[in-house]
C-alpha positions, 0 to 999 in steps of 0.5 A: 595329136592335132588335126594336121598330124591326124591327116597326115597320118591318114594319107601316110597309111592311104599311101601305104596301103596300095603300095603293098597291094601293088607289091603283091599284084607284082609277084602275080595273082590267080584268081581261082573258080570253084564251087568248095563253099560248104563249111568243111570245102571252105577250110579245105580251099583255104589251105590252098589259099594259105600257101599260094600266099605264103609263097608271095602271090595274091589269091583272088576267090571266086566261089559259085556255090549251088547245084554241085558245080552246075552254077560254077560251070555257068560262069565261067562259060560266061567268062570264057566267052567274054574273053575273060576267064580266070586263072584256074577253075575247077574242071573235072573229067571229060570236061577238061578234054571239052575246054582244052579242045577250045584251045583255052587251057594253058600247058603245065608240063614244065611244072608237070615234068620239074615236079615229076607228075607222071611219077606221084598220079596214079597211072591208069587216072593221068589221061583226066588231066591230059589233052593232046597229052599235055598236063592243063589241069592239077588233081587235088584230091580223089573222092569216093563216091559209094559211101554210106555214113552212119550215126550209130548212136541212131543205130543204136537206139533204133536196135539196128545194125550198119548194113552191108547188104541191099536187104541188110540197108533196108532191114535197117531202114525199117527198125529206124524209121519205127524208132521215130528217126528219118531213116534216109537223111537226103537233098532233093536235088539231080545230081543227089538223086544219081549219086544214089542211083549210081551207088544202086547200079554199082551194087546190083550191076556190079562194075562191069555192068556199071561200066558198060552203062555209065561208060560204054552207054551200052543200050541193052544194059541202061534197058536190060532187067537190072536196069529195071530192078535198081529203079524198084530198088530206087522207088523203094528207097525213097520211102525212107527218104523226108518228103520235103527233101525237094532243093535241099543242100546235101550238107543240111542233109548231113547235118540231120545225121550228124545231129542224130535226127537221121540214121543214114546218107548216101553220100561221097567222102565230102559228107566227112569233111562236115563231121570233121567240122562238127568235131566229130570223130571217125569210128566212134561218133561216125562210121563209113561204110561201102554202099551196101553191095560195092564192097570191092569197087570205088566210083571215083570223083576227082577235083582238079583245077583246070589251067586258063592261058594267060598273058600277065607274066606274073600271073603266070607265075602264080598259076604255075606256083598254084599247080605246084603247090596242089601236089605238095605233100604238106598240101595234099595232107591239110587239104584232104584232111579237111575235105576228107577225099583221098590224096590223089598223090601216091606214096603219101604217109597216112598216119595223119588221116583218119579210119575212113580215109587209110580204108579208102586208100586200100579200097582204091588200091585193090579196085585199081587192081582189077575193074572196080575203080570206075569214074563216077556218073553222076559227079562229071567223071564218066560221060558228057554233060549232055549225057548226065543231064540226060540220066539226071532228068530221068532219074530225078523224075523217077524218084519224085513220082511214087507211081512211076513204072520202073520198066518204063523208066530204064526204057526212058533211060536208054531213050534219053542217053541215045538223044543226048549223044 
């Protein structure tokens, strides 16, 4: 090939290559805000990924890694506030209702009433997705919050047995902290800490008691002598706990049990999508348990993608193929395979999924029952940011002072929440 040939043939394929891309950007992108960036969130989105594009459309990442969500939050406030936010974001819990009270979200209910939504979410959990009883926001998945994983060849070697009891969990705790392993693999980060003080509430207050202090804000419960006793039940924990957990991931908190250097974590269903990543199978190279205590109850965590309007035709196209794709069987299979969450979609076949989940399923079902299905704290589900915020300070500041004062800590809890309302 000479020279001249050469060139041609390079402004032939430089010609081509924007044309294709045009091509796509014709049939609409969406641009898509989330913080799913550890190796197991990473190939759970990017199933979604896959069949936005199968279906012709153009997939614009924007993933925010760090402080579960917080630093996600920050950008797109940024970007709202410049007139520019993306297509779809992902929102969870009161939040939602927060954005669509700015009059940003775009209203689904041509896709919510074509593909039956009211039919396929669960009844009692449709109003998160809502505002002024509009859809402006799809769920993808449901997250349970009060897991304990367990490595039981860790167990095993330390002479322990997987708890079910507070007293059980620390039994267990002892024999693996003298056989030389961190009994409490943990990351030292806020919404770390309240996922385990949460998980304490759920068990000594039960779920009434969770309800009226996470949901209610009742005063004399956030102050009352259970509050007191779940941060001596707190303090206690984090002696198990590694000294140098401050600003840790929770996936390298997981991969120090995955990899046998600790017995436990505390942790909601996510932590499974890392062990799947690990090749590592439930029942036999992991077990999940309820968090000692809350057998019965599910403190839920649910990801849904939030709807921004838009004014690009073709883009909404693709926002509209984005909310329908996420409830799809064919999604919802591969997705929460890979995120190792629950279906939010009713009626889904589970012999695809695993022991962990098909448990999770029927927990969620039997909670749903009663009062045992309550939203989660510390994952955005229950109160206000402020509110969270609130909690997350005094727990966090708790947890990190070996001589902190329980009674003066749920003191400071009730003091905090009442400031930040």
């Amino acid at each position: 090939m000479n020279a001249i040939t050469r060139l041609a043939a390079v402004v032939s394929l430089a010609s081509f290559m924007p044309l294709t891309a045009l091509a796509a950007e014709a049939k609409g992108s969406v641009e898509v805000l989330h913080w799913w960036t550890s190796g197991g969130e990473a190939a759970a989105v990017n199933t979604l990924k896959q069949q936005v594009e199968k279906d012709g459309f153009t997939w614009k990442d924007n993933a925010v890694a760090g402080g579960g969500g917080a630093a996600a939050m920050t950008v797109l406030k940024s970007r709202a506030v410049a007139g520019n936010p993306p297509a779809a974001s992902q929102i969870k819990g009161p939040d939602i209702q927060e954005w669509g009270a700015l009059g940003l979200l775009a209203e689904l209910d041509e896709v919510a009433k074509a593909n039956q939504w009211d039919a396929l979410l669960p009844a009692k959990l449709t109003p998160i997705w809502k505002y002024d009883d509009h859809y402006v926001a799809v769920p993808v998945n449901i997250h349970r919050v009060n897991w304990l994983w367990v490595n039981p060849v860790v167990f095993e070697k330390a002479g322990a047995k997987v708890p079910h009891t507070l007293d059980e969990l620390f039994v267990a705790a002892d024999k693996l902290k003298a056989a030389g392993f961190q009994p409490l693999a943990h990351g030292g980060q806020p919404w770390q800490d309240s996922t385990v003080f949460e998980s304490l509430v759920l068990s000594i207050l039960g779920p009434e008691g969770y309800h009226k202090a996470f949901v209610e804000l009742d005063e004399q419960t956030l102050t009352g002598d259970k509050m007191v006793q779940t941060f001596k039940t707190l303090q206690r924990l984090g002696t198990y706990m590694d000294a140098n957990r401050a600003g840790r991931d929770w996936n390298i908190a997981a991969a120090d049990v995955i990899n046998g250097k600790a017995g436990m974590q505390i942790m909601g269903d996510w932590a499974k999508s890392e062990w799947t990543a690990a090749h590592k199978v439930a029942g036999k190279d992991y077990q999940c348990v309820p968090f000692p205590g809350t057998q019965g109850s599910f403190t839920y965590n649910i990801d849904s993608l939030a709807m921004f309007k838009l004014k690009n035709e073709h883009d909404i196209e693709a926002q509209n193929d984005l909310a329908k794709v996420a409830l799809e069987p064919a999604f919802q299979t591969a997705f929460n395979q890979a995120k190792g969450s629950l279906p939010v979609r009713q009626g889904m076949d589970m012999t695809p999924f695993d022991a962990c989940t098909q448990q999770s399923q029927k927990d969620f079902q039997e909670a749903e029952k009663g009062q045992g299905l309550q939203p989660s704290m510390a994952h955005n589900m229950a109160s206000s940011l402020a509110v969270q915020g609130a909690i997350f300070d005094v727990v966090t500041n708790f947890l990190n002072d070996p001589k902190a004062d329980p009674a003066k800590a749920a003191k400071q809890l009730g003091a905090a929440i009442k400031a930040a309302q």
